[in-house]
C-alpha positions in Angstrom: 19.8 18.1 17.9 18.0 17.6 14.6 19.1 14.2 12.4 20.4 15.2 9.1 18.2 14.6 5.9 20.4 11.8 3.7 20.7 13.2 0.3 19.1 10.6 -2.5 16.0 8.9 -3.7 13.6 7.2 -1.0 14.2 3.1 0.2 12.0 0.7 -1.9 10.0 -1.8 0.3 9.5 -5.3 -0.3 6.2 -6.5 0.1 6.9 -9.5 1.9 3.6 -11.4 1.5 3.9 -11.0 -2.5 7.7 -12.0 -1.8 6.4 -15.1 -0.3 3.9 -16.5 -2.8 6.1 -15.6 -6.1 8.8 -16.7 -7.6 11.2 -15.9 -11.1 12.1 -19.0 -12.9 15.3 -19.5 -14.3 14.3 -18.0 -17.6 12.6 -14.9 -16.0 9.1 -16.6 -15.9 7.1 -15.3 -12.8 5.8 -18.7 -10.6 3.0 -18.5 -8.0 2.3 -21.3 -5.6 -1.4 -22.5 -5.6 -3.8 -21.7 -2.6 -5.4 -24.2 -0.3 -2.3 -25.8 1.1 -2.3 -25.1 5.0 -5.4 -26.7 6.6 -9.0 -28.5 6.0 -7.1 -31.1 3.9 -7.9 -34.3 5.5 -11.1 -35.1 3.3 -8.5 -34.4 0.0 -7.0 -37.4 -2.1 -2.9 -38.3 -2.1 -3.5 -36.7 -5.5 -4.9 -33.8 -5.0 -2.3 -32.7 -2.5 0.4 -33.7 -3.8 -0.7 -31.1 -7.0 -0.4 -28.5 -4.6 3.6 -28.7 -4.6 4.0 -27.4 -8.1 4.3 -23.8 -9.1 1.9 -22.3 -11.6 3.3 -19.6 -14.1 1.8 -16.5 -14.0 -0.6 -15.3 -16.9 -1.2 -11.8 -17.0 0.2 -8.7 -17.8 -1.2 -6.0 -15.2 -0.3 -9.2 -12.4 3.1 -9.2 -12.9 3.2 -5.5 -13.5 1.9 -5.2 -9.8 3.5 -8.0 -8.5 7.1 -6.8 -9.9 6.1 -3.3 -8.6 5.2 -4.8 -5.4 8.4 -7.1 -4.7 11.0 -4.9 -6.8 14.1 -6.8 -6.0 12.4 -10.4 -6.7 14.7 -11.2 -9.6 18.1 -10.3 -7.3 16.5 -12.5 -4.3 18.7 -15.3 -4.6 
């Protein structure tokens, strides 16, 4: 026996690689964590690393256009 079609608009998908790289600030400002954080860090200085923990905010507009297109329930995440 056939499922039944549900009635109503399609399921927005979370692209969870984009979900895990940005972030909304307080204020609505979108946040992205810098690159070059996992490995190959042993020859980098105590300060260089520890510049890695901040979040950058995002400068842009088509970037947060297609990263709010791509992670549409980013500002409801938490």
């Amino acid at each position: 026996m056939p499922r039944k079609q549900k009635a109503g608009k399609f399921k927005l998908k979370t692209h969870k690689a984009t979900s895990k790289r940005f972030r909304l600030s307080g204020s609505g400002v979108l946040l992205r964590t810098k690159g070059g954080k996992s490995h190959l860090r042993r020859r980098t200085s105590d300060r260089t690393k520890a510049l890695f923990t901040e979040m950058i905010p995002v400068e842009g507009k088509g970037i947060i256009q297609r990263v709010k297109r791509l992670v549409p329930f980013l500002d409801s995440k938490e």
